[in-house]
ROMAR-971402 format. One record per residue (C-alpha): x, y, z; residue in one letter; residue number from 1. Coordinates in Angstrom, 2 decimals, decimal comma. Layout:
BEGIN
REC c1 c2 c3 type seq
REC X Y Z A NUM
...
This chain:
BEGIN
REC c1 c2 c3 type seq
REC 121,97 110,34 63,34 X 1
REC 118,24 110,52 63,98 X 2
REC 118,04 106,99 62,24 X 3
REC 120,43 105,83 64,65 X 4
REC 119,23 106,76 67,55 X 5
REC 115,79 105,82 66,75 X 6
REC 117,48 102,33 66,82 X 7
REC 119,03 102,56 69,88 X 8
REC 115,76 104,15 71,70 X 9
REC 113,84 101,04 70,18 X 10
REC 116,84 98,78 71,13 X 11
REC 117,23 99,98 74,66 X 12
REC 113,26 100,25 75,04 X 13
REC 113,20 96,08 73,62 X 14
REC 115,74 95,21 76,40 X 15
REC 113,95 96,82 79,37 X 16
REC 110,84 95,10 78,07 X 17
REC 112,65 91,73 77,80 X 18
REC 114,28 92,54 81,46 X 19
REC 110,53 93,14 82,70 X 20
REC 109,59 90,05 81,19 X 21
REC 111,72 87,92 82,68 X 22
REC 111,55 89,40 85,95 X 23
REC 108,09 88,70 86,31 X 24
REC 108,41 85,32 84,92 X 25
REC 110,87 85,14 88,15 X 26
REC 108,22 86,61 90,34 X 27
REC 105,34 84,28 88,85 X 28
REC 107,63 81,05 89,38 X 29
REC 106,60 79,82 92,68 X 30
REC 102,96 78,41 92,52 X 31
REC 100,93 76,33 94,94 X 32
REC 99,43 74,27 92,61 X 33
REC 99,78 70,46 93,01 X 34
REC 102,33 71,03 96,21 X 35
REC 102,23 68,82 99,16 X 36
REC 103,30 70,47 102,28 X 37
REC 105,53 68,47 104,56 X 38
REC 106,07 69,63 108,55 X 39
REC 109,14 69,01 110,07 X 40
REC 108,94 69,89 113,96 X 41
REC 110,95 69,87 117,37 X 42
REC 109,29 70,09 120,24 X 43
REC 109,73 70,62 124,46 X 44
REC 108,32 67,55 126,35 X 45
REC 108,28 65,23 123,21 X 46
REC 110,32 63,19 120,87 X 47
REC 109,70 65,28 118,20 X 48
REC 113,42 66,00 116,71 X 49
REC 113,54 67,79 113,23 X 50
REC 110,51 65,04 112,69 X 51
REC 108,42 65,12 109,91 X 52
REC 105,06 65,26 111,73 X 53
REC 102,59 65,95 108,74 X 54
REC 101,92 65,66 105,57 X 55
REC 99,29 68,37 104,32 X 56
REC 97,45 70,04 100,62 X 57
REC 96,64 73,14 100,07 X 58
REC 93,17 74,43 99,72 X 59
REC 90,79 77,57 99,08 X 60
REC 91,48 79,89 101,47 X 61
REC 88,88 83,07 102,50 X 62
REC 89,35 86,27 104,01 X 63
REC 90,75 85,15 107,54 X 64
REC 88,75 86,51 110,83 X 65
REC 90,23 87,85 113,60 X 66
REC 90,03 84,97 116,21 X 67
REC 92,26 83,05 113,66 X 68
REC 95,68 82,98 113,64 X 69
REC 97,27 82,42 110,11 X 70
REC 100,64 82,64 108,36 X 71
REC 100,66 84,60 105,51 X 72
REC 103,38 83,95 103,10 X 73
REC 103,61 86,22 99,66 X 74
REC 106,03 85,21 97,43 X 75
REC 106,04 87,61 94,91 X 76
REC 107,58 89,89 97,55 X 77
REC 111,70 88,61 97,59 X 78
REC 114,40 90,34 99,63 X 79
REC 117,66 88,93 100,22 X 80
REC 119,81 85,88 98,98 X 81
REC 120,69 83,43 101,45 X 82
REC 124,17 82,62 102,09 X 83
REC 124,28 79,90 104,59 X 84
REC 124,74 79,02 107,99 X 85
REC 127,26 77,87 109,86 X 86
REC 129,16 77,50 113,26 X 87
REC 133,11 78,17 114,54 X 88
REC 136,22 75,76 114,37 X 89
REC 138,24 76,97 117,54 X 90
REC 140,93 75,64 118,98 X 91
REC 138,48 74,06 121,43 X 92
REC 136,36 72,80 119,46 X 93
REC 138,87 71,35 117,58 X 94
REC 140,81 69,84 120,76 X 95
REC 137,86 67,86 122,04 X 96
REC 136,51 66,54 118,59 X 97
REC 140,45 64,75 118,23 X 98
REC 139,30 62,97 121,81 X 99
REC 136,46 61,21 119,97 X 100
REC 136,94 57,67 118,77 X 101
REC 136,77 57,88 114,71 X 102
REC 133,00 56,31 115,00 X 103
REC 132,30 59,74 116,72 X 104
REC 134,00 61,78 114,67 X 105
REC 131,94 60,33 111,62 X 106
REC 129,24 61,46 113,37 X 107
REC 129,69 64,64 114,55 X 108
REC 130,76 65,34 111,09 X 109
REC 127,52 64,12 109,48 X 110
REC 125,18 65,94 112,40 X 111
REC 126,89 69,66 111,29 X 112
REC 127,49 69,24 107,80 X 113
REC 125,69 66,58 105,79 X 114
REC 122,59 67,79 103,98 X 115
REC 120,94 64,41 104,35 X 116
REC 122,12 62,66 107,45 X 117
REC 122,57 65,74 109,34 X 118
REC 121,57 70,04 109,29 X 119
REC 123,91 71,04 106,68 X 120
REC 125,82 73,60 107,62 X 121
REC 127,70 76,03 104,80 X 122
REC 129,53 78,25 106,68 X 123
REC 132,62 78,25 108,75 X 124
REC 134,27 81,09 111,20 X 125
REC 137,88 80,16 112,56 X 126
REC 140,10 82,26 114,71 X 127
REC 143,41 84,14 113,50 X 128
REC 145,58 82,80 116,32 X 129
REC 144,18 82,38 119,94 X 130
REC 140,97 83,09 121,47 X 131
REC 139,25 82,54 125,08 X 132
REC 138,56 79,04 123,66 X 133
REC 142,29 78,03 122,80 X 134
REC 143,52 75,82 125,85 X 135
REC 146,14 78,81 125,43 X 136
REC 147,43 82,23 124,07 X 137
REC 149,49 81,07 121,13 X 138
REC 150,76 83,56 118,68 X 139
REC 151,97 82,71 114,60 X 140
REC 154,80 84,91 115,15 X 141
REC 157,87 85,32 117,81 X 142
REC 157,40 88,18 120,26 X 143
REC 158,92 91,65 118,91 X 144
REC 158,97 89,82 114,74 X 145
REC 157,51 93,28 113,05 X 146
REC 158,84 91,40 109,85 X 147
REC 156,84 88,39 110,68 X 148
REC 159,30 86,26 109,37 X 149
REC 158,86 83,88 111,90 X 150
REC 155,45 83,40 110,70 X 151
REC 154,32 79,75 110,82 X 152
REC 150,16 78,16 111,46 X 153
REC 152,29 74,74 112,69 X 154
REC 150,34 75,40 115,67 X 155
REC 146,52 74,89 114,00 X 156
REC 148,12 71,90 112,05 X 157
REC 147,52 69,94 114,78 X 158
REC 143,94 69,95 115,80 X 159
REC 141,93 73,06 113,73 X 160
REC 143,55 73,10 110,19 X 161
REC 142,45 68,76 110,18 X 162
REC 138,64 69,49 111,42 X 163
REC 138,76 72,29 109,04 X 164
REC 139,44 69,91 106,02 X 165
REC 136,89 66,91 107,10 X 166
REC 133,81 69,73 107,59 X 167
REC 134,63 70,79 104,07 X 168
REC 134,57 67,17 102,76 X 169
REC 131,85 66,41 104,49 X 170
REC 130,11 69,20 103,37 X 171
REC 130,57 68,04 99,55 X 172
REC 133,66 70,47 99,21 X 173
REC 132,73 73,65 99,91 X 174
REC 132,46 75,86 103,27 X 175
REC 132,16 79,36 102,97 X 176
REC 135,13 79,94 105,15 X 177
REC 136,59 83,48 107,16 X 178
REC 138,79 84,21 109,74 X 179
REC 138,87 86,98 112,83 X 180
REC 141,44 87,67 114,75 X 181
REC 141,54 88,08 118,68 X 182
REC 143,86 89,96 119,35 X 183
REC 147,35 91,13 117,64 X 184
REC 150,45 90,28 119,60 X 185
REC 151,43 91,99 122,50 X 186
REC 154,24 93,64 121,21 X 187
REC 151,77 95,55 119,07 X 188
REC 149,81 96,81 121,59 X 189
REC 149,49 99,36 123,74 X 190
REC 148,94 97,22 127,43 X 191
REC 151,67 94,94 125,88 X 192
REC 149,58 92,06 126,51 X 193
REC 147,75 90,21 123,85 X 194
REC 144,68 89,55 127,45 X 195
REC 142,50 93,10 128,56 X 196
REC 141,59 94,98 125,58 X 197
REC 144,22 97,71 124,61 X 198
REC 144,86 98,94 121,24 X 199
REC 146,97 98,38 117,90 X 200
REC 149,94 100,79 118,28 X 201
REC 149,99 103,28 115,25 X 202
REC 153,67 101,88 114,27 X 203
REC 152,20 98,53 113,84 X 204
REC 148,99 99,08 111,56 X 205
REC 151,12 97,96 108,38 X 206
REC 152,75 94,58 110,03 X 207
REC 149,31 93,62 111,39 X 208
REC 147,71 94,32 108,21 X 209
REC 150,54 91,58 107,07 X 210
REC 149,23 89,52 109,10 X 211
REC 145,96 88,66 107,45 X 212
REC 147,62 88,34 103,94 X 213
REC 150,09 85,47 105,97 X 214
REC 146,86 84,21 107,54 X 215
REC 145,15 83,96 104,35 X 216
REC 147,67 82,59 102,28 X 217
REC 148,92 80,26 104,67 X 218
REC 145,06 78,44 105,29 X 219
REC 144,60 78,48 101,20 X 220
REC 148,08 76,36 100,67 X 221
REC 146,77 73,95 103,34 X 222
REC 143,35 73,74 100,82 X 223
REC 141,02 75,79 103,00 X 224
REC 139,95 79,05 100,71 X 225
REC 139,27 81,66 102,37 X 226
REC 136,18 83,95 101,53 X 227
REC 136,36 86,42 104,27 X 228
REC 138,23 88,03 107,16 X 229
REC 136,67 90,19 109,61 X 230
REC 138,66 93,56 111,31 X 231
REC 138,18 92,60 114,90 X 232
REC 136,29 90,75 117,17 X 233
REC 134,15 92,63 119,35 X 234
REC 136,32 96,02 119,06 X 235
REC 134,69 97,77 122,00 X 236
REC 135,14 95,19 124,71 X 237
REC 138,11 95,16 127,10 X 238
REC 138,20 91,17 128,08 X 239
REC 139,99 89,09 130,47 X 240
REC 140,92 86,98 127,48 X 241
REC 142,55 88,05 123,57 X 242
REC 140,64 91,65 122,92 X 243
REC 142,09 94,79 121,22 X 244
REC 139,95 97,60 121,20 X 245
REC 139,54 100,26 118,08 X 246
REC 137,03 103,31 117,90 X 247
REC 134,79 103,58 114,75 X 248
REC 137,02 105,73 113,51 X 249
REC 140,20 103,88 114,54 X 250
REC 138,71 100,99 112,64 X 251
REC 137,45 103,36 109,53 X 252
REC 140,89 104,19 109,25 X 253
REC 143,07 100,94 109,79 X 254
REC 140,75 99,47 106,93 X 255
REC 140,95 102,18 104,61 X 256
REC 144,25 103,02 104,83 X 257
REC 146,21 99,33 105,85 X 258
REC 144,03 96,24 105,54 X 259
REC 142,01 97,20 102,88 X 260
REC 145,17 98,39 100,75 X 261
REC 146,92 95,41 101,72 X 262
REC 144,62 92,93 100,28 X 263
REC 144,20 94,10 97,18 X 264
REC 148,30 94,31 96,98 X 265
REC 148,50 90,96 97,46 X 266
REC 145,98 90,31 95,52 X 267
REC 143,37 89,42 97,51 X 268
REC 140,92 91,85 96,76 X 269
REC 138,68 88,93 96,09 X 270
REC 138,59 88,37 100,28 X 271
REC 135,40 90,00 101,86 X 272
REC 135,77 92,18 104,66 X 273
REC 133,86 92,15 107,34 X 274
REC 133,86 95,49 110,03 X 275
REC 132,27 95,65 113,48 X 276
REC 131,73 91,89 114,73 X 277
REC 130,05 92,95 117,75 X 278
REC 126,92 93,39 119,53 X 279
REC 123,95 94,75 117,45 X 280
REC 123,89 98,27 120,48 X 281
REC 126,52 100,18 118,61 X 282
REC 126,07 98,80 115,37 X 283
REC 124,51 101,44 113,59 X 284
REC 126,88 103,87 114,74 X 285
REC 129,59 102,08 113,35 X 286
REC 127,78 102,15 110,47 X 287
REC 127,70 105,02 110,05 X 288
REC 131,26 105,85 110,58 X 289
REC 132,52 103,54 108,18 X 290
REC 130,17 103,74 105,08 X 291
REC 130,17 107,45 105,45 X 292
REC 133,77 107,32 104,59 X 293
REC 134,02 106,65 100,68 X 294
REC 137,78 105,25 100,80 X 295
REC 137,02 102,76 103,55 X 296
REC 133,56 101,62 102,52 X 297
REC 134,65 100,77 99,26 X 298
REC 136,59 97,48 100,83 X 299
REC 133,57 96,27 103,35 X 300
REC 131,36 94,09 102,45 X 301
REC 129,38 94,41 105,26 X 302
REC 128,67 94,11 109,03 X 303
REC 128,80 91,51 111,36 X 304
REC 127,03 91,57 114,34 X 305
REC 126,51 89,16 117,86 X 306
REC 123,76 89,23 120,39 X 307
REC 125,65 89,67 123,31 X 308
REC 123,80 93,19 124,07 X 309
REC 121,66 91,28 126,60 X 310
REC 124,39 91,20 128,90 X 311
REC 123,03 94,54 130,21 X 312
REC 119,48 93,15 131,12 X 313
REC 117,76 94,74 127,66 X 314
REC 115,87 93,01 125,35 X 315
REC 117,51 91,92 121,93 X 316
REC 118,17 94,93 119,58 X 317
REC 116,70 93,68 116,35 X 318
REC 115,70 96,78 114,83 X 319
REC 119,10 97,88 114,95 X 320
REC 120,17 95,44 112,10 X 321
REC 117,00 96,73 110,18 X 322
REC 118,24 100,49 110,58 X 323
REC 121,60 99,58 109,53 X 324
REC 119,91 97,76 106,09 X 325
REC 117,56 100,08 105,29 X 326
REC 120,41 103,12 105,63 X 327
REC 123,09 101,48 103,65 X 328
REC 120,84 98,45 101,65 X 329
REC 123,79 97,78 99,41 X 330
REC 126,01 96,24 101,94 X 331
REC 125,39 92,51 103,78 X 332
REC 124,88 91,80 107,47 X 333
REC 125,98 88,42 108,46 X 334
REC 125,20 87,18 112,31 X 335
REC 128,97 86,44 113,18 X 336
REC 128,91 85,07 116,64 X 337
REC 126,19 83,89 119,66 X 338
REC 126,03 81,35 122,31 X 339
REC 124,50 80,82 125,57 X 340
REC 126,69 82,02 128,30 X 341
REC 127,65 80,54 131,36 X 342
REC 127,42 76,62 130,93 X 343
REC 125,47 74,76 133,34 X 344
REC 125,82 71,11 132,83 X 345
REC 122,08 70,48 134,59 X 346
REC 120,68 73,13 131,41 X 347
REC 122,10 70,45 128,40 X 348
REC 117,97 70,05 127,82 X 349
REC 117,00 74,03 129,00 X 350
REC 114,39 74,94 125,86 X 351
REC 114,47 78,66 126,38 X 352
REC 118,42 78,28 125,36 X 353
REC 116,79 76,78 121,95 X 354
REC 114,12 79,81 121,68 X 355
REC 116,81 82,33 121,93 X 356
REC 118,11 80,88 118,81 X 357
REC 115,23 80,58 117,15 X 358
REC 113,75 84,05 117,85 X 359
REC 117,09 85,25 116,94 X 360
REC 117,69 83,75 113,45 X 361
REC 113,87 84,64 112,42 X 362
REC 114,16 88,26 113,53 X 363
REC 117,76 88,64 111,76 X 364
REC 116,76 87,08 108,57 X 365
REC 113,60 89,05 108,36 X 366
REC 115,63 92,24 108,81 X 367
REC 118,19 91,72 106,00 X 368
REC 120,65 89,38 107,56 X 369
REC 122,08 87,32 104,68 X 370
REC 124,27 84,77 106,51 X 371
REC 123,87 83,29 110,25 X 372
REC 127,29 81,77 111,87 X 373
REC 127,32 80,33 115,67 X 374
REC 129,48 80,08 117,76 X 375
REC 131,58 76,75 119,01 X 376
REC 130,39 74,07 117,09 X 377
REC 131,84 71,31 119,98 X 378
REC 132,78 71,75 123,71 X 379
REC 133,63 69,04 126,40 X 380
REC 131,23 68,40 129,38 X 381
REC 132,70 71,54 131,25 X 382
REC 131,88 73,86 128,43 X 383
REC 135,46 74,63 127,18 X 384
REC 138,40 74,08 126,88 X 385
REC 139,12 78,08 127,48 X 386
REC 142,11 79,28 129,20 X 387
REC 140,09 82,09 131,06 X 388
REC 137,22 80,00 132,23 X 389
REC 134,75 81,77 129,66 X 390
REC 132,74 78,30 129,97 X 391
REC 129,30 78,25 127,83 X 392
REC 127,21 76,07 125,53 X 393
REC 127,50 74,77 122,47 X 394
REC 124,57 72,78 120,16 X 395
REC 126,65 69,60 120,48 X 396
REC 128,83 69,17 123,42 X 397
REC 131,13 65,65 123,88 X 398
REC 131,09 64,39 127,22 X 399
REC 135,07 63,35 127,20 X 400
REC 134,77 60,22 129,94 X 401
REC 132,32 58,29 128,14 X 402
REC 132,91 59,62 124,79 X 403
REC 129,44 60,22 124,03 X 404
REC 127,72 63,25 122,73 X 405
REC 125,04 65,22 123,77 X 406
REC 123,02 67,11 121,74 X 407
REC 121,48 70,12 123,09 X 408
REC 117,52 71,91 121,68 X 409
REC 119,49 74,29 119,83 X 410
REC 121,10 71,86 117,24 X 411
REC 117,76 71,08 116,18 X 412
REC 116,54 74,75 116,47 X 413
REC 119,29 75,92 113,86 X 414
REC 118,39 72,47 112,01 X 415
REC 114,98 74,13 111,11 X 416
REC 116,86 77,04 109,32 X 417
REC 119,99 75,04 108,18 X 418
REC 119,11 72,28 106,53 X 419
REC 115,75 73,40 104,68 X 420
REC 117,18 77,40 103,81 X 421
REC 119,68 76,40 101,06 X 422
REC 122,73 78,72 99,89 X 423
REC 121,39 81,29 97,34 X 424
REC 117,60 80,69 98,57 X 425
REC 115,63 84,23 98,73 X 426
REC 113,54 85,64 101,49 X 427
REC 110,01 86,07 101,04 X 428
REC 107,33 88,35 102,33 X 429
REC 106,11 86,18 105,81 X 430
REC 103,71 88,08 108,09 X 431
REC 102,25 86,24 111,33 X 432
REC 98,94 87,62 113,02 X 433
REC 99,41 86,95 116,34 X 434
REC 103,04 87,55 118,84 X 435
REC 102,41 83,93 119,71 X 436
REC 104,40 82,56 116,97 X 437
REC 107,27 83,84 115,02 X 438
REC 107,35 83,19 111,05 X 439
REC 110,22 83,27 108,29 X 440
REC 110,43 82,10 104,21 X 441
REC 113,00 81,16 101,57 X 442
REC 112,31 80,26 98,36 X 443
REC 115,13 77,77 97,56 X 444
REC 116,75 77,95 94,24 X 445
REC 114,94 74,22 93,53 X 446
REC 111,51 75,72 93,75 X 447
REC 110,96 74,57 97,36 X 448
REC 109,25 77,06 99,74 X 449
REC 110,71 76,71 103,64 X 450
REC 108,75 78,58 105,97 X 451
REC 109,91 78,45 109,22 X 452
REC 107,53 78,74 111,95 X 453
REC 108,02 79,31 116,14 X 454
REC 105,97 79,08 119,24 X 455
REC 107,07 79,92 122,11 X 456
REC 104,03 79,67 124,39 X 457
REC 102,85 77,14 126,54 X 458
REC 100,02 76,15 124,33 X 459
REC 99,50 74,28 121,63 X 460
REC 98,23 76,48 118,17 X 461
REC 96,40 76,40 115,48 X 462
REC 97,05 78,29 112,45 X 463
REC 96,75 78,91 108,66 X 464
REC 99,69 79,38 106,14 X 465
REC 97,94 81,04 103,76 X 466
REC 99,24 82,36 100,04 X 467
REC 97,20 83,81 98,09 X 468
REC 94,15 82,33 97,48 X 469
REC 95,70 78,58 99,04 X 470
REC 95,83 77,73 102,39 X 471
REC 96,31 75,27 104,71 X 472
REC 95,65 74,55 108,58 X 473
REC 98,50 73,25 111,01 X 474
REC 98,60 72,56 114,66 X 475
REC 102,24 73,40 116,80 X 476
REC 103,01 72,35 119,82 X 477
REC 103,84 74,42 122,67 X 478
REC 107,38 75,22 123,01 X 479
REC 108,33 74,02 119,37 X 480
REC 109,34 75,06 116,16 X 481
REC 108,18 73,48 112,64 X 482
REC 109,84 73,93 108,89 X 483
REC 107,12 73,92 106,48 X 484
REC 108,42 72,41 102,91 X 485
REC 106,04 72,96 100,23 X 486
């Protein structure tokens, strides 16, 4: 017996040493030797669109001095893995991209999802029947069918399911694709109206639970796998458009005991689940309610959160989605929803819309956020369709008497992230001395470095990126954004 477990000790102590080995061969992979250092930027007042701008070397770097301003990126220090980003197939969106004339279409296509020709998007949200941006409330169901055995998705065949299947194509066969639901139907409810909030009737957890498992089934036999589903959009807000409110623990329970069940019944216990999908204010809380609950954290993957919390006057609540990682750092937070609100046609070109993306998607990733998703990835010239006249922005909007589109600072602000951070890349330490700029890094799994770099004053800047003992010097425009490749 002692022989034995002499062999075991020395077995078990040879694979922790191999496991330490290799993990530091991991940590020692990225090196600055030999690297060239290419700058992609987009900037107010210029050309400059996603434009390589420089080519640059690294070189010995000293201990920095305070009147500098330097970059310092350390990439021994990882943190999360990348999943993608991505924007939303609504109905809308869907609607006006059938208006364009196929050359269009081609192009659109290629500007969201081509790695090469365009910002390469990975990830895809779509709607469980209607939203605000449906041209109308539609349901998969007749009114009063608890059965659902009038279920039928005939009405996305026409415009969604179609753009759906090109994005994937186009996107070399793969989107990372989930679905949220609006509202159930009105029978279901407590205001009997699928519009203005109200809440799932206890009767009807189990046939609404149904309906994902229809949902999901139904999308996958049309060749769009699903990867996700999320509980509810934006559970806490009563709407003049599809909105269904539950409490933390209303949702706690409906997951643990219904959806959650459900799934894995059908087996789909493969499908992530998603809980929250609102604004990063009560986040934590929710949080907390949920994961506190063995049962129903068991069949969340994680939160989702939107930025919408602004609509009070406050400033963004970033450290919110840090509190919610650092108390429960074994669960994912994936940015599920933003746009700019009320559209303005004269703002198409309004940088400050672009900065709120940008100082969004660096804060989120550099608090734990794995995956970033917009919202509408095409409106028309009005900023809808939407049956409630919820008009905003999108990155690419089609102007539908000319047929043209117009591409707004914010497609090329998500470009920086999109098309440079690659699925599975990790975060890396990324520090900036100075507020004026705004710094994040991946390490894509190719051995590329993307640091991602923002300035949102009105003056040009100099700065170092400095690793280690390497550095090099870079000037940014005012009002831009660069991705560093290296």
């Amino acid at each position: 017996m002692k022989k034995n477990g002499f062999i075991i000790t020395c077995l078990c102590f040879s694979l922790a040493v191999f496991a330490q080995q290799k993990n530091q061969k991991q940590q020692q992979a990225f090196t600055t030797t030999n690297k060239k250092i290419t700058v992609y930027t987009t900037a107010d007042n210029t050309k400059l669109r996603l434009t390589p701008t420089d080519n640059l070397s690294f070189t010995a770097s000293k201990q920095p001095v305070e009147t500098e301003v330097s970059v310092f990126v350390e990439p021994s220090k990882r943190f999360q893995t990348f999943m993608g980003i991505g924007g939303a197939v609504t109905d809308a969106s869907a609607e006006i991209f059938a208006k364009l004339s196929k050359e269009k279409q081609t192009e659109f296509l290629n500007a969201y999802y081509d790695t090469q020709k365009g910002i390469g998007y990975s990830l895809l949200r779509t709607t469980i029947q209607s939203s605000d941006f449906s041209s109308a409330s539609y349901s998969y169901i007749e009114e009063g069918d608890k059965d659902l055995k009038t279920f039928s998705i005939e009405h996305d065949r026409q415009y969604r399911i179609p753009l759906i299947k090109q994005a994937i194509k186009t996107a070399g066969g793969k989107l990372v694709t989930y679905a949220t639901p609006w509202s159930p139907n009105a029978f279901m409810k407590s205001n009997k109206n699928v519009l203005k909030g109200g809440t799932l009737l206890p009767e009807f957890y189990q046939p609404w639970a149904n309906m994902y498992v229809k949902f999901i089934k139904a999308y996958e036999k049309e060749g769009i796998p699903m990867w996700g589903t999320s509980v509810q959009n934006e559970p806490m807000a009563t709407q003049t458009w599809e909105s269904c409110l539950y409490t933390a623990e209303e949702e706690r329970d409906f997951l643990k005991n219904y959806l959650g069940p459900t799934l894995k019944k059908e087996g789909l216990e493969r499908i992530k689940i998603i809980a929250w999908d609102h604004n990063r204010d009560l986040m934590v809380q929710r949080a907390n309610v949920i994961f506190s609950d063995p049962e129903a954290s068991k069949y969340v993957w994680g939160i989702g959160f939107h930025w919408y919390e602004t609509w009070t006057g406050a400033q963004p609540l970033f450290e919110n989605v840090a509190r919610v990682h650092e108390a429960y750092p074994d669960k994912k937070l994936m940015f599920t929803e933003g746009c700019v609100e009320k559209f303005d046609a004269a703002r198409y070109q309004f940088w400050p819309n672009a900065e709120r993306y940008g100082t969004s998607m660096i804060n989120d990733f550099n608090n734990g956020t794995v995956g970033w998703t917009d919202w509408n990835i095409l409106l028309d010239q009005y900023g809808g369709p939407n049956h409630v006249g919820n008009f905003c922005f999108a990155p690419i909007h089609a102007d539908t008497t000319t047929g043209e589109l117009i591409y707004t600072p914010s497609y090329y602000y998500i470009g920086h992230f999109s098309k440079f951070i690659r699925p599975n890349a990790v975060r890396v330490s990324t520090a900036v001395s100075r507020s004026y700029l705004q710094s994040t890094s991946f390490l894509n799994t190719d051995g590329t470095m993307s640091t991602v770099v923002m300035n949102h004053t009105d003056n040009e800047i100099t700065y170092n990126l400095i690793i280690a003992t390497q550095k090099t010097v870079v000037k940014i425009p005012a009002h831009a954004i660069q991705t560093l490749v290296y």
